[in-house]
Backbone as CSV, one residue per row, in Angstrom:
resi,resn,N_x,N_y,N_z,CA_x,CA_y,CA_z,C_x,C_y,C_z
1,UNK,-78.248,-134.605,52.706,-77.015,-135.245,52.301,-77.125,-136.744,52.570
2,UNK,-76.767,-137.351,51.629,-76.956,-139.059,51.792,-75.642,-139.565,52.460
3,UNK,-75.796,-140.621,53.611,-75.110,-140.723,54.072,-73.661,-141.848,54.098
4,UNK,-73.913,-141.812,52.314,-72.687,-142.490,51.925,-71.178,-141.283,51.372
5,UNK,-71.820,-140.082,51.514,-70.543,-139.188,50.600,-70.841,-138.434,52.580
6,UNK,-71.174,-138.809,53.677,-70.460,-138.055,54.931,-69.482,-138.802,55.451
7,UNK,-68.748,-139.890,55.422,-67.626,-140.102,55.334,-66.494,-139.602,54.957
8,UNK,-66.926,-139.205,53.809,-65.668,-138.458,52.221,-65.976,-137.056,52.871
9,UNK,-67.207,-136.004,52.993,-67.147,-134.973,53.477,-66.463,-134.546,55.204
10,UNK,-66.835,-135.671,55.391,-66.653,-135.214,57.255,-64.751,-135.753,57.134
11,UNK,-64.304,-136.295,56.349,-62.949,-136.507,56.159,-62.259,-134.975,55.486
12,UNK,-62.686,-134.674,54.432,-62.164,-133.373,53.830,-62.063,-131.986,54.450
13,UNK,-63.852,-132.212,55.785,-64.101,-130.970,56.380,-62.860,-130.857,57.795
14,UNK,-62.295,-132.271,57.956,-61.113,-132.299,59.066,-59.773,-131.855,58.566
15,UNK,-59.423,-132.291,57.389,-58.211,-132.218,56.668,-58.470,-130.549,56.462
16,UNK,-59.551,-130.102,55.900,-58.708,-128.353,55.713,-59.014,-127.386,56.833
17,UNK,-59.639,-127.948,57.654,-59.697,-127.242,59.639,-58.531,-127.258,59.921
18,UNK,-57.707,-128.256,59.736,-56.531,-128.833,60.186,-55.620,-127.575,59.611
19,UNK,-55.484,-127.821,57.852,-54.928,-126.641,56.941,-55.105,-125.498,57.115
20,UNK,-56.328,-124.628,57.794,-56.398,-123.706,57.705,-55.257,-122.217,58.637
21,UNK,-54.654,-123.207,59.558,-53.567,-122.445,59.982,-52.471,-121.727,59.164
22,UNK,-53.185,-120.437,58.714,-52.008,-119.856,57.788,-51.566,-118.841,58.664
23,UNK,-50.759,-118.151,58.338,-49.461,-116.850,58.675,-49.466,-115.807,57.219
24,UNK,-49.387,-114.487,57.810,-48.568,-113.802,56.993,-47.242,-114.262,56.805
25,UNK,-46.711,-114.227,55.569,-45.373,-114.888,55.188,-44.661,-113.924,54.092
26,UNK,-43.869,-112.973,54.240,-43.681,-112.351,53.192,-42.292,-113.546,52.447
27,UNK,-42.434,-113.226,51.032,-40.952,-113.826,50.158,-40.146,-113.581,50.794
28,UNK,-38.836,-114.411,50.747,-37.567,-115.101,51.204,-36.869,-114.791,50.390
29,UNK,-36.854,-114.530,48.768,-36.159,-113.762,47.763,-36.797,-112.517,47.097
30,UNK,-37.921,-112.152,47.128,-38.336,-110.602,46.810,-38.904,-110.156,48.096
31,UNK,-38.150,-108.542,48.255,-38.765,-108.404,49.472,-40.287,-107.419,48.900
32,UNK,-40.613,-107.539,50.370,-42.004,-106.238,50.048,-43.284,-107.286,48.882
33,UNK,-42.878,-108.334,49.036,-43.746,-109.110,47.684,-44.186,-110.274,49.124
34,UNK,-45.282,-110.609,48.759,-46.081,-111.685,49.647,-46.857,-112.620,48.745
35,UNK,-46.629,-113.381,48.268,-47.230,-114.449,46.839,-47.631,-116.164,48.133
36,UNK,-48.653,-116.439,47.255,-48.707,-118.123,48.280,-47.850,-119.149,47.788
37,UNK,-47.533,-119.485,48.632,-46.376,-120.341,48.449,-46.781,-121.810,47.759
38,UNK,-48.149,-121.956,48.149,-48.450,-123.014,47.249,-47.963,-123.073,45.487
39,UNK,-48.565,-121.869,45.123,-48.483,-121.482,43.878,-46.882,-121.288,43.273
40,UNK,-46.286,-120.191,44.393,-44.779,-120.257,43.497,-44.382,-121.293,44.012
41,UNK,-43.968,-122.018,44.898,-43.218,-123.283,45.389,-41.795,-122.441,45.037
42,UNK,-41.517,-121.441,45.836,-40.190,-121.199,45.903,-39.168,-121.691,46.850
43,UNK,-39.977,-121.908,47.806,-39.455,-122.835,49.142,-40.029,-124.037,49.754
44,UNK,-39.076,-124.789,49.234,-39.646,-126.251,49.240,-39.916,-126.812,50.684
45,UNK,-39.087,-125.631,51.859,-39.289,-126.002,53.291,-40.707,-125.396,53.876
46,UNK,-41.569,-124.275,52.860,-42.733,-123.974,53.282,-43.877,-124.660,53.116
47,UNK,-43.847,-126.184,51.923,-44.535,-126.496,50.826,-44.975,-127.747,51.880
48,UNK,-45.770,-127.909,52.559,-46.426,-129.435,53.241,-46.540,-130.177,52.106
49,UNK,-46.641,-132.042,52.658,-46.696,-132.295,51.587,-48.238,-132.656,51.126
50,UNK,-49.005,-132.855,50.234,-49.983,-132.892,49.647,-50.872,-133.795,50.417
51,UNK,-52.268,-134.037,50.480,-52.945,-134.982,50.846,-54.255,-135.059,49.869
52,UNK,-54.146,-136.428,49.363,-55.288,-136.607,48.263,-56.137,-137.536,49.664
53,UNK,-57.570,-136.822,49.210,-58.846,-137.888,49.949,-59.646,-138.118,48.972
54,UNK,-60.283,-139.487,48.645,-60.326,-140.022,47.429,-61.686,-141.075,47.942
55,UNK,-62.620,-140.765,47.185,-63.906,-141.204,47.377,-63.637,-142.569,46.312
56,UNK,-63.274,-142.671,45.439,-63.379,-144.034,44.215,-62.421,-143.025,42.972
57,UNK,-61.711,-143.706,42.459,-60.363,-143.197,41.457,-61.000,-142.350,40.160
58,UNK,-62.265,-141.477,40.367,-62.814,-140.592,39.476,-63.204,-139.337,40.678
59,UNK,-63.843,-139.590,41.372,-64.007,-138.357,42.863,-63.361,-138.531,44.097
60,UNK,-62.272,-137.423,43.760,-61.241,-137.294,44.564,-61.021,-135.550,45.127
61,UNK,-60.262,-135.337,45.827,-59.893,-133.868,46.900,-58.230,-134.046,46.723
62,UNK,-57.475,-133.174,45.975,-56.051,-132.726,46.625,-56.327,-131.590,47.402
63,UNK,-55.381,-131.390,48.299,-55.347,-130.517,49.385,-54.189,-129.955,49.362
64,UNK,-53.076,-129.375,48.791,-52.066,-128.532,49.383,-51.760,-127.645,49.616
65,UNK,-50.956,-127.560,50.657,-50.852,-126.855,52.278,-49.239,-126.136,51.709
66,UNK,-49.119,-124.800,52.547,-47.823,-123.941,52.684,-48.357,-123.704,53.521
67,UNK,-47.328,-122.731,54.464,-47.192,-121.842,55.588,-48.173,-120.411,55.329
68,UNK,-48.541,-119.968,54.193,-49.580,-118.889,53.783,-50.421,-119.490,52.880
69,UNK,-50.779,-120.125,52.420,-51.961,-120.752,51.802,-52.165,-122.316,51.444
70,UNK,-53.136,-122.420,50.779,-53.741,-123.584,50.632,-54.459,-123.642,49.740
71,UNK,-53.866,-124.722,48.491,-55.077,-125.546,46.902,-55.600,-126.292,46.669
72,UNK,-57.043,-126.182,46.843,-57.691,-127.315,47.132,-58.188,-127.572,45.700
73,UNK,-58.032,-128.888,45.216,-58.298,-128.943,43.677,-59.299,-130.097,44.113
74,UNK,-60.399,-130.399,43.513,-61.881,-131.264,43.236,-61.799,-131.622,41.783
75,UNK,-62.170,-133.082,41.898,-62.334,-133.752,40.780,-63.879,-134.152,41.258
76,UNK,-65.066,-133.922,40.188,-65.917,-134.488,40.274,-66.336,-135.648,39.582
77,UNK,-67.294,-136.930,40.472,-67.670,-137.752,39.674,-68.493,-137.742,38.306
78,UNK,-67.941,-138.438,37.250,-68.507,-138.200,36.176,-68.812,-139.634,35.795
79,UNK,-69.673,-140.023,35.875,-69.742,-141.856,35.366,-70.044,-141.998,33.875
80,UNK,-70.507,-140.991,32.942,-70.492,-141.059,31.861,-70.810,-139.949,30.788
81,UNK,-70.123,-140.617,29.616,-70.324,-139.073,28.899,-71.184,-137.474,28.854
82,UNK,-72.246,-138.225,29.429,-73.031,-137.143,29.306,-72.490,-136.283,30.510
83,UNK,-72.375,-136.977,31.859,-72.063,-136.491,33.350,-70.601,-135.829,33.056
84,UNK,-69.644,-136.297,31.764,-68.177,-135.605,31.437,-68.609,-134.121,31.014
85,UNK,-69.578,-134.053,29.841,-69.933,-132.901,29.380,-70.222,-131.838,30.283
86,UNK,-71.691,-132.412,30.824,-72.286,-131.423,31.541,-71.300,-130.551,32.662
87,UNK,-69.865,-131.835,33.371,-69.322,-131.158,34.201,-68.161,-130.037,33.707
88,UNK,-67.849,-130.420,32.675,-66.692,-129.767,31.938,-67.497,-128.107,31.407
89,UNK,-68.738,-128.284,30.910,-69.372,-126.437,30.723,-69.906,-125.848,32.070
90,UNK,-70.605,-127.183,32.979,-70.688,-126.541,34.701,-69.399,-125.593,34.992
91,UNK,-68.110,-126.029,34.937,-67.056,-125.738,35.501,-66.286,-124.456,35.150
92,UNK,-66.823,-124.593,33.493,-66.265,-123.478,32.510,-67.186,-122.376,32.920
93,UNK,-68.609,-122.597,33.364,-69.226,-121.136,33.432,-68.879,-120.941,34.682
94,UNK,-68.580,-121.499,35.840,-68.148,-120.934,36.873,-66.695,-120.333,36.847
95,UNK,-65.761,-121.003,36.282,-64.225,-120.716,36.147,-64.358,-118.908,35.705
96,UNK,-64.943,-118.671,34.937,-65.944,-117.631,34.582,-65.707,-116.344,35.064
97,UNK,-66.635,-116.854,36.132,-67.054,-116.111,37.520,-66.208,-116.066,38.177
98,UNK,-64.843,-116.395,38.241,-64.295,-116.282,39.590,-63.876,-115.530,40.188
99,UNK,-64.114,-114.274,39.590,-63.744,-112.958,40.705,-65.126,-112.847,41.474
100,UNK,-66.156,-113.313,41.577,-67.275,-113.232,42.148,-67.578,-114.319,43.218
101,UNK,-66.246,-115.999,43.109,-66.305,-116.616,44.026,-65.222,-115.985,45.165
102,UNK,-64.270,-114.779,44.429,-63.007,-114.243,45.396,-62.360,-115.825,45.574
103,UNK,-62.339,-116.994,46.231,-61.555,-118.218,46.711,-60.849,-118.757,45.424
104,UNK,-62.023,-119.142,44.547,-62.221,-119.950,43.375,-60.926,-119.122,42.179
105,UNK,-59.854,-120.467,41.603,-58.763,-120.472,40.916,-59.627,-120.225,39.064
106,UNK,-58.944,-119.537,38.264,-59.967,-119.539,36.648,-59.277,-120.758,36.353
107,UNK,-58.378,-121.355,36.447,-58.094,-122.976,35.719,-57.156,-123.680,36.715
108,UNK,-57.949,-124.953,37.020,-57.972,-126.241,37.711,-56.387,-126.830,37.434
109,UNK,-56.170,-127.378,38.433,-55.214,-128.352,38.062,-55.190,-129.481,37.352
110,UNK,-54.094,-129.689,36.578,-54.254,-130.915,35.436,-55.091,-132.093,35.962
111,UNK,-55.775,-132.728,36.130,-56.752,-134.106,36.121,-57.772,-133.498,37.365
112,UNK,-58.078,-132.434,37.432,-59.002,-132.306,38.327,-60.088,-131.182,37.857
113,UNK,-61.204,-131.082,38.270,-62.203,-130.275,37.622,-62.160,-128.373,38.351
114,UNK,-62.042,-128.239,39.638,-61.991,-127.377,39.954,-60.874,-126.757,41.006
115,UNK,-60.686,-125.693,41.382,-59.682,-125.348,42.404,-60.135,-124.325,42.811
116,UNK,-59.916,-123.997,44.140,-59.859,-123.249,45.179,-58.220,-123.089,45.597
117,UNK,-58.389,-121.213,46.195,-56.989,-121.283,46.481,-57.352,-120.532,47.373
118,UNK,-57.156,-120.815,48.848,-57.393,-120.037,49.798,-55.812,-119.485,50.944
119,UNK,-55.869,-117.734,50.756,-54.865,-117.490,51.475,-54.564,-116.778,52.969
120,UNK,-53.975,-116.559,53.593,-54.103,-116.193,54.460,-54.593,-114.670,54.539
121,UNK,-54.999,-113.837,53.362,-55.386,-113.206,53.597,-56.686,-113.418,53.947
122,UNK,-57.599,-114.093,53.492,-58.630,-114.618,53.029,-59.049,-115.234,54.648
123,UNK,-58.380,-116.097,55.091,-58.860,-116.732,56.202,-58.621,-114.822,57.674
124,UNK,-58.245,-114.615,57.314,-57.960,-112.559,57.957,-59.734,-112.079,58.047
125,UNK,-59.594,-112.150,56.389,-61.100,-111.536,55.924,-62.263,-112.485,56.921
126,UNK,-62.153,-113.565,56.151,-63.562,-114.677,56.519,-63.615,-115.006,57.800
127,UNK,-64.388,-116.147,58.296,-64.446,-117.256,59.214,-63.361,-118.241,58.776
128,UNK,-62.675,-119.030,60.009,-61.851,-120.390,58.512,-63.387,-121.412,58.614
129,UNK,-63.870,-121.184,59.625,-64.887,-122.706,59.302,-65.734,-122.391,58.553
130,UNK,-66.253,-120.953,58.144,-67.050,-120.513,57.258,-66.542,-121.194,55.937
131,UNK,-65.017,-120.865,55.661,-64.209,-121.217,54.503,-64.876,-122.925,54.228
132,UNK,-64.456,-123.599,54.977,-64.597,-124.849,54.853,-65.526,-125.123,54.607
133,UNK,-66.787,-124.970,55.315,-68.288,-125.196,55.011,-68.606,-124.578,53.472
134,UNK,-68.080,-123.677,53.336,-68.295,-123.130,51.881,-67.312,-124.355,50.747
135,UNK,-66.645,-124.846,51.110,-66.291,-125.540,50.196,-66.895,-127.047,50.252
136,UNK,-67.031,-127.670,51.431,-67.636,-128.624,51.697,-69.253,-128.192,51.082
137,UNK,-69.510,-127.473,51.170,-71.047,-127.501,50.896,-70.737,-127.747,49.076
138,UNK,-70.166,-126.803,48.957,-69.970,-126.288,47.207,-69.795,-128.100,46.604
139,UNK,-68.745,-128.614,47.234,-68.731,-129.985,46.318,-70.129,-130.678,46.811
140,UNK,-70.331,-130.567,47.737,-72.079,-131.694,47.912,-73.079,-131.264,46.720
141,UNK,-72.935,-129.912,46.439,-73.878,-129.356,46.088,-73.346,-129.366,44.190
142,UNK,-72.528,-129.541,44.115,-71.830,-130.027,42.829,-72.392,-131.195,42.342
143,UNK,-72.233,-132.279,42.956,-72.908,-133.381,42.626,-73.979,-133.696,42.235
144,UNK,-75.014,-132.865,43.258,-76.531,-132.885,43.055,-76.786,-131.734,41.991
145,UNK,-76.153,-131.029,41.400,-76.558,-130.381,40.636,-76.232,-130.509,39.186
146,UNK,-75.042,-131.468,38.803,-74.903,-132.429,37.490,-75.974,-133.613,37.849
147,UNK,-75.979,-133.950,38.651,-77.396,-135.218,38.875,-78.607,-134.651,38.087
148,UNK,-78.899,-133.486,38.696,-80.250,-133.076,38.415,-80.336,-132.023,36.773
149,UNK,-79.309,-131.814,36.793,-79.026,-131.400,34.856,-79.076,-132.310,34.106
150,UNK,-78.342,-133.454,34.442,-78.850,-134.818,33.624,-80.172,-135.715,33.728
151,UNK,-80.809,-135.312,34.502,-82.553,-135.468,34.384,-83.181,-134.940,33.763
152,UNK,-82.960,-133.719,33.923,-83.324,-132.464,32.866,-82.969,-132.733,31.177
153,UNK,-82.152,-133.009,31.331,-81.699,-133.381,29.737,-82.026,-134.669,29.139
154,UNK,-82.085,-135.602,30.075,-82.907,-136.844,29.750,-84.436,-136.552,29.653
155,UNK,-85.280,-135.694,30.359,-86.423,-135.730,30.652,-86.449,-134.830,28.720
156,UNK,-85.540,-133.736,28.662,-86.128,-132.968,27.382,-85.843,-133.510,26.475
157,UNK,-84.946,-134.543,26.073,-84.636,-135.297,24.992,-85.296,-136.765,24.723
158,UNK,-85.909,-137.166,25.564,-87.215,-137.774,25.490,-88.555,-137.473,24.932
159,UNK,-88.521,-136.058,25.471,-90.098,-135.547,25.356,-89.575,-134.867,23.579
160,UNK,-88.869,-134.687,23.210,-88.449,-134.570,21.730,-88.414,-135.557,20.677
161,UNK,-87.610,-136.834,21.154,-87.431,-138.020,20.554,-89.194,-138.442,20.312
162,UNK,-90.027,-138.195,21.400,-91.325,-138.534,21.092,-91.958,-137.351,20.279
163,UNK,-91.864,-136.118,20.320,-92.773,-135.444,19.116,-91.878,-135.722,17.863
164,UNK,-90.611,-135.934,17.633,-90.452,-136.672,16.330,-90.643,-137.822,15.776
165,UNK,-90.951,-138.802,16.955,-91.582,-139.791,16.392,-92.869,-139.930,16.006
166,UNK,-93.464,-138.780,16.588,-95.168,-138.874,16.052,-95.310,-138.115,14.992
167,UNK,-94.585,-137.719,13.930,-94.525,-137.336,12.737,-94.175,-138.660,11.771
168,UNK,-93.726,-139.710,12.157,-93.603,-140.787,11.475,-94.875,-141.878,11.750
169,UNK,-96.091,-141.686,12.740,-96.960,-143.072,13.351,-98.028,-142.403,12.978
C-alpha cells in the first residue's frame, strides 16, 4: 500500500470501528419486523448523522450510521474516460454477485460507485474488525485493480494498433 492513500484508509478504518456499535433494534411502528434503519429512515432519532471522508472531490467514503446498521457508499477514483468505463462494468459485475459478497448493496447510492450495508446481524455473525478490514482492503484493492485493467488495455490496444499498421508499411 503506498503511503499516500494510508491517511484516507487509516481515517475510514477509525470512522467505521467507531460505527460498528450496532444493537438489535426491532421497528417502532411494525412490530415483529426488524429492517435497518439506515435504509427505511423511519426514525429520524435513530439516523446519526452522515460522515463523508474524502480523499480529492472524485474519491470519496459516505458512512451512515443508525442504531442497527450502517451504509457505507465508495466512490472510486476515475481520472478519465477510460478509468469511468472500466469502473462502471468493474462495479456492474460485482453488483452482480452480491449475494456472494452477503455485505455488498446490488445498487449504489446516487454519485457513488459502490455500497456496503452492514447490519447488526452481520457484525453477530462476523468479526466487526474483520468487517472493516474487509472493506478497507476491498477499496485499496479497487484501485489497484482498475490501475492494472487499464494497462492491460493500453498494453492490448497498442499491440493491435501496431499489427494494423503493418498491413499499411
Amino acid at each position: 500500500m503506498t503511503t499516500t492513500i494510508k491517511p484516507y484508509t487509516n481515517a475510514i478504518r477509525a470512522t467505521l470501528t467507531a460505527s460498528c456499535c450496532l444493537i438489535n433494534f426491532a421497528s417502532q411502528l411494525v412490530e415483529r419486523h426488524n429492517k435497518p434503519e439506515v435504509e427505511s429512515k423511519q426514525n429520524k432519532e435513530l439516523v446519526l448523522n452522515p460522515v463523508i471522508i474524502s480523499r480529492n472531490e472524485k474519491e470519496k467514503v459516505l458512512i451512515e450510521s443508525s442504531i442497527n446498521s450502517i451504509r457505507i457508499s465508495v466512490a472510486v477514483k476515475q481520472a478519465d474516460d477510460v478509468e469511468q468505463i472500466l469502473c462502471k462494468k468493474f462495479m456492474r459485475f460485482l453488483s452482480q454477485r452480491a449475494e456472494n459478497f452477503i455485505i455488498l448493496r446490488r445498487k449504489p447510492i446516487k454519485g457513488y460507485d459502490i455500497s456496503f450495508l452492514v447490519t447488526n446481524q452481520h457484525t453477530e455473525t462476523f468479526l466487526k474488525h474483520k468487517l472493516v478490514d474487509f472493506i478497507v482492503y476491498f477499496m485499496e484493492e479497487i484501485d489497484k485493480e482498475i490501475s492494472e485493467m487499464k494497462l492491460t488495455l493500453n498494453a492490448r490496444a497498442r499491440i493491435a494498433a501496431q499489427e494494423y499498421i503493418k498491413q499499411f508499411v
